[in-house]
C-alpha positions as CSV (number, residue, x, y, z in Angstrom):
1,X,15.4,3.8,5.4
2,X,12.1,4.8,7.1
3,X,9.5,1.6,7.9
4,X,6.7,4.5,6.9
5,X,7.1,7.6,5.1
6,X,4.5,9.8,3.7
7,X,4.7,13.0,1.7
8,X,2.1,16.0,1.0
9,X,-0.6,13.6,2.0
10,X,-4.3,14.7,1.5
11,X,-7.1,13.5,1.6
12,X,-10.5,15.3,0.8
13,X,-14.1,13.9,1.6
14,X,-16.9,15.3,-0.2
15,X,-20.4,16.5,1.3
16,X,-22.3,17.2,-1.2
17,X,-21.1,20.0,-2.7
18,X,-19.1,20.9,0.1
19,X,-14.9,19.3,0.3
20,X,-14.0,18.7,3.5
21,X,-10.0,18.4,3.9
22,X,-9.4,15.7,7.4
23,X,-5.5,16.4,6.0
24,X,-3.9,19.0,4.0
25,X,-0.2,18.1,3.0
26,X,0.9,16.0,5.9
27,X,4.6,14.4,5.5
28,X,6.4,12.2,8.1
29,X,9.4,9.6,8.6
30,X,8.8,7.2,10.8
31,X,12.5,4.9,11.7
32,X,12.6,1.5,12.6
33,X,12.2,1.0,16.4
34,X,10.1,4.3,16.9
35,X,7.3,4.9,18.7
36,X,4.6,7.8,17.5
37,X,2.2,9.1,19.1
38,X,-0.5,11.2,17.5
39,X,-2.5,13.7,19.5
40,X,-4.0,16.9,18.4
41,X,-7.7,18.8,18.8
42,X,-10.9,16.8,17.6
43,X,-11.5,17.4,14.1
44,X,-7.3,17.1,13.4
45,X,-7.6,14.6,11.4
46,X,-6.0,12.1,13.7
47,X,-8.3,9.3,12.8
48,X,-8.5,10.3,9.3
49,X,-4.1,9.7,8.6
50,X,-4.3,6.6,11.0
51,X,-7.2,4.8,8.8
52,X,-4.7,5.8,5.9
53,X,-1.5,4.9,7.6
54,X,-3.3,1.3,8.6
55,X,-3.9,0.9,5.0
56,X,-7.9,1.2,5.9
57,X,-8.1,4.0,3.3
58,X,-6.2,5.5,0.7
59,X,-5.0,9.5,0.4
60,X,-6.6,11.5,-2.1
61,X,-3.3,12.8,-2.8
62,X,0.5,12.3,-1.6
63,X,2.8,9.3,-1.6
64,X,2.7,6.4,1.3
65,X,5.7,4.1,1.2
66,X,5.5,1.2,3.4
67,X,9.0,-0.2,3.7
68,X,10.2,2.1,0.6
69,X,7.2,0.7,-1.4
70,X,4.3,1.8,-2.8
71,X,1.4,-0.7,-2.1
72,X,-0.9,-2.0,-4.7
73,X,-4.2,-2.7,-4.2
74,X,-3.5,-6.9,-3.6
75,X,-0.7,-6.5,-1.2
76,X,-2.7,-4.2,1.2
77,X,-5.1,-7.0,2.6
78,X,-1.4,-9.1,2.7
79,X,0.2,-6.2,4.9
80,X,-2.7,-5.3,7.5
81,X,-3.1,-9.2,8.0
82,X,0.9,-9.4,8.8
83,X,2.3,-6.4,9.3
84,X,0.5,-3.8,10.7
85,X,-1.1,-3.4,14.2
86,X,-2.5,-1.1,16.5
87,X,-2.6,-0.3,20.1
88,X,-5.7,1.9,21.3
């Protein structure tokens, strides 16, 4: 089973009248034991799927699983306390 998996992810910021899409259908499996890296151009959306995959925001479409589950809103503040953590 994969620790994170997330599938068509999307997530849409609006400007006014304008939609900006930071990620357009983004999937990945992430194994136990992995390491990730996440590179790509400024603009990517590399900040925008790490706020999401640190459970700092939410995807305006798609499906996270964090250990095969779907968070609710009163486990995420239980998970980034004691199981998440990043390295900049």
């Amino acid at each position: 089973m994969s620790v994170i998996s997330i599938r068509n992810l999307t997530k849409t910021y609006e400007m006014g009248d304008i939609a900006v899409h930071a990620l357009q259908s983004v999937s990945l499996e992430i194994g136990e034991g992995e390491f990730v890296s996440v590179i790509g151009p400024s603009g990517s959306g590399k900040s925008t799927l790490m706020h999401i995959l640190g459970c700092l925001d939410r995807p305006t479409s798609g499906q996270y699983l964090l250990n095969g589950r779907d968070l609710s809103d009163d486990e995420i503040s239980r998970v980034r306390n004691q199981q998440i953590g990043f390295v900049f």
